[in-house]
N, C-alpha and C positions, 0 to 999 in steps of 0.2 A: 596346352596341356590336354589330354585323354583319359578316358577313362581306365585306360592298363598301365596309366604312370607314366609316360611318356611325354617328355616336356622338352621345351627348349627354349632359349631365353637369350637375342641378341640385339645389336645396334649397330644400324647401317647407317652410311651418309654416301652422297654420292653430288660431285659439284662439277658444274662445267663452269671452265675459267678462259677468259681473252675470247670470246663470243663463239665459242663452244671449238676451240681447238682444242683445246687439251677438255683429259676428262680423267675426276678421281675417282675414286671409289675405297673406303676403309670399313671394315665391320671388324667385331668380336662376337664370341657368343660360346653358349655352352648348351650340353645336352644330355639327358638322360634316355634312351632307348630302348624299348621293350620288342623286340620282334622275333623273327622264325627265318629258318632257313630248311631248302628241303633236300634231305642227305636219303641216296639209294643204300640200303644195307644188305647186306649177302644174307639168303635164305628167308628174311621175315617181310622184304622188299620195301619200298622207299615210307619216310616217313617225317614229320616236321622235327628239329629240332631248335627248341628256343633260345635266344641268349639276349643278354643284357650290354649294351656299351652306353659308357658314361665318358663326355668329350668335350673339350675347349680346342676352341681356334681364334687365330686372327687374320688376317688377310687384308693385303694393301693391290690395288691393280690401278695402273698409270698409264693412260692413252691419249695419243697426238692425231690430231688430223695429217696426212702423209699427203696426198691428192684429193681434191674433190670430196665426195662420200666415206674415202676410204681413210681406218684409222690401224696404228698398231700400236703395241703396247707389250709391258711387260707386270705378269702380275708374281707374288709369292703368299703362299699360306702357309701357318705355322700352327702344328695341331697335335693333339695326346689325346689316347684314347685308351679304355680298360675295357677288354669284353670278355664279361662271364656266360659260358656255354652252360646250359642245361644238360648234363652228362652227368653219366654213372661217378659216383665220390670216388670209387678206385682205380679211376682212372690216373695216369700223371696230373701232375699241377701245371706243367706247363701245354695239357691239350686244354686242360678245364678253364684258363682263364690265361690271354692272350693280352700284355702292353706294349703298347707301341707308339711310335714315334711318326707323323705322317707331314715332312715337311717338303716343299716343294719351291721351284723357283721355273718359270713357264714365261712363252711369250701367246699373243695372240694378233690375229689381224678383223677388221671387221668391216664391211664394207653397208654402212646404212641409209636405204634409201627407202626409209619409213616416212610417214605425215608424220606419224605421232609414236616417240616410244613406249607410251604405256597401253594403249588402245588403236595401235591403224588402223585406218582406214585403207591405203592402197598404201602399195607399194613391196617393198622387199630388202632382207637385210639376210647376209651370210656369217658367219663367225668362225674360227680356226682356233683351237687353243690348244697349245703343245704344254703338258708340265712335267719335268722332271723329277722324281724323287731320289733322290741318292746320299751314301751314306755322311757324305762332305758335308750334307747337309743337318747331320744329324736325325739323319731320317733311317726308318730300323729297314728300310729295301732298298734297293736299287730297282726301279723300272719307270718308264714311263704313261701317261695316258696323254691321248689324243680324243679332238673334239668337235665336230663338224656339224652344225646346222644352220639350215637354209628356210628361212621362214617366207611366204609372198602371201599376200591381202588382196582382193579384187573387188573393190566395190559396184554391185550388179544395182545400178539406175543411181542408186544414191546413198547414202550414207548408213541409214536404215537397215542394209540388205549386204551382208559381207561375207564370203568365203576365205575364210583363211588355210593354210597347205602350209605343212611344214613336215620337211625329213631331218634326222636324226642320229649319229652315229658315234656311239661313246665304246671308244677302244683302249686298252688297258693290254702292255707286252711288258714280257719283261719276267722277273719274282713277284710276280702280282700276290698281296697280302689278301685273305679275306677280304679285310675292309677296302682294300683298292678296286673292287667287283665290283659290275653293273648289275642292277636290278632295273626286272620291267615292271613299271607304275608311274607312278605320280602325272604330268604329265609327258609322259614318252613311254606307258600308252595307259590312258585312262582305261579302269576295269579290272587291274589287278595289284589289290592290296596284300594279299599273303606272304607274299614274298619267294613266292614256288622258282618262279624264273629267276636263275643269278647265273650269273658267267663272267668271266672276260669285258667280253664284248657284247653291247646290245644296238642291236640297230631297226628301226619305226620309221613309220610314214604316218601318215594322218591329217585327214581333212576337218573341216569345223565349217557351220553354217551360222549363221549370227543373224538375226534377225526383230530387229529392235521395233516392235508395231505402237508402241507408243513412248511420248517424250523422252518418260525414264524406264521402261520395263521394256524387258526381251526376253528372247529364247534361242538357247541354241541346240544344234543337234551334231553331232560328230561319230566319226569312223576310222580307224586306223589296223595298221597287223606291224607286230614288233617280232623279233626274235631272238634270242638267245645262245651266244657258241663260246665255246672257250677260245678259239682261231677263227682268222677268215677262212680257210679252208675247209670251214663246217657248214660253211653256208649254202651249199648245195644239198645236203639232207639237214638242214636244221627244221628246227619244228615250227610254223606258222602260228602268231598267236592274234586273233582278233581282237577287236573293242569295240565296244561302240556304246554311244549313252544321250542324253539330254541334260540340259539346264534351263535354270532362269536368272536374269539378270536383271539388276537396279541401282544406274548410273548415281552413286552416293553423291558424287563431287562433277558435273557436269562439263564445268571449264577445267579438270584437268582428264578429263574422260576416263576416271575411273571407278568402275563396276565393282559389284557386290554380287554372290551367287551362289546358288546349288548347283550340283550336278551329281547325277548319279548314272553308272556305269555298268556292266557288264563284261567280261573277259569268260577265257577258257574255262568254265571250273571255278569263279569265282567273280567278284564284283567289289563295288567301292565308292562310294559317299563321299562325297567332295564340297566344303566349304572352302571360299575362295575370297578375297580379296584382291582384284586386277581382273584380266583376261589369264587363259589360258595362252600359251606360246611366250609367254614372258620372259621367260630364263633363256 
């Protein structure tokens, strides 16, 4: 919860079963959403405008070991959503508030050659996740999104001392809905919370230093640039967007190496406060 109302309230499980071939994963959850988006307007020139979505989902995702590290799988989300735009009252009803239907049925592949999923140390994991939306599905678009990242851990002398790298590319073709849009934050790229950056497509790179100097406390420092296009064919003049920020860290639960922490950030024009439970690169 936040302090502009902004809540959200869910329940995940997630089990590995027959010694870790298969792997489940089930959630629900619902949400209230206060944020901004930034619309250019003819003559007065660009400016925020806010809206409201309020959301339920549930989502089931089922993955088998296929060879060795490598797993695929097939997931589906089933989702509703209501968002009310901050706009002039005489406008139409149907620019002022947008419902829709966002159901999906997607495979993935994932190949993990991590120490540890919640916190590695070394190693490196890739992921692919195709979802479809369409109206068969009872979904109010037809289009797809595509989903590719490449995370790698290098531990410099020892456990202590980690560099993590991770690139990023979240693509959306098709009747892309508002709500089907990429925004640059969270993490993919730490530093901008306003929500200025939305597109299609967003694609980031970014490094992270990790540096644990005693039992339970650490520090990390990190850097990355995302960008923003409605196509790949923008990506020759798209706009570079940097990050860069610090944290602190304190291993709560130590045998499952899961961290507690700050971080706070910097971006183009804007910045962002980040309390955390886990590592960052997690998703």
């Amino acid at each position: 919860y936040s302090t502009n109302d902004t809540f959200f309230a869910a329940a995940f499980q997630k089990l590995y079963l027959n010694e870790d071939r298969w792997r489940f994963m089930f959630g629900i959850g619902l949400g209230n959403i206060n944020y901004q988006y930034w619309q250019e307007i003819p003559v007065i020139g660009g400016d925020f405008i806010g809206f409201n979505t309020r959301a339920e989902f549930a989502m089931l995702k089922v993955e088998r070991k296929l060879i060795g590290k490598l797993y695929g799988g097939v997931r589906t989300v089933i989702s509703t959503s209501k968002t009310d735009f901050d706009l002039p009252d005489f406008l139409p009803p149907e620019i002022l508030t947008d419902e829709r239907r966002m159901n999906s049925l997607g495979y993935l592949f994932n190949y993990d050659a991590r120490d540890n999923q919640l916190n590695p140390y070394e190693g490196f994991n890739v992921e692919f996740k195709n979802d479809f939306f369409r109206t068969w599905l009872n979904s109010a678009d037809n289009f797809e999104s595509f989903e590719l990242t490449y995370n790698h851990y290098y531990s410099l002398s020892s456990e202590r001392k980690i560099i993590a790298t991770r690139v990023k590319a979240s693509i959306a073709t098709g009747e892309v809905p508002f709500q089907g849009q990429n925004v640059v934050g969270q993490d993919d790229i730490r530093g901008y919370s306003n929500g200025k950056y939305r597109d299609n497509q967003v694609y980031a790179i970014q490094s992270e230093y990790r540096w644990r100097f005693e039992n339970k406390f650490g520090v990390v420092g990190f850097f990355g640039l995302a960008t923003a296009v409605e196509n790949f064919s923008g990506l020759g003049n798209a706009e570079i967007l940097p990050g860069a920020g610090v944290g602190v860290r304190y291993m709560m639960i130590p045998k499952e190496r899961i961290n507690i922490g700050i971080d706070v950030a910097s971006g183009k024009d804007d910045w962002g406060l980040y309390f955390r439970i886990g590592e960052s690169f997690g998703r």
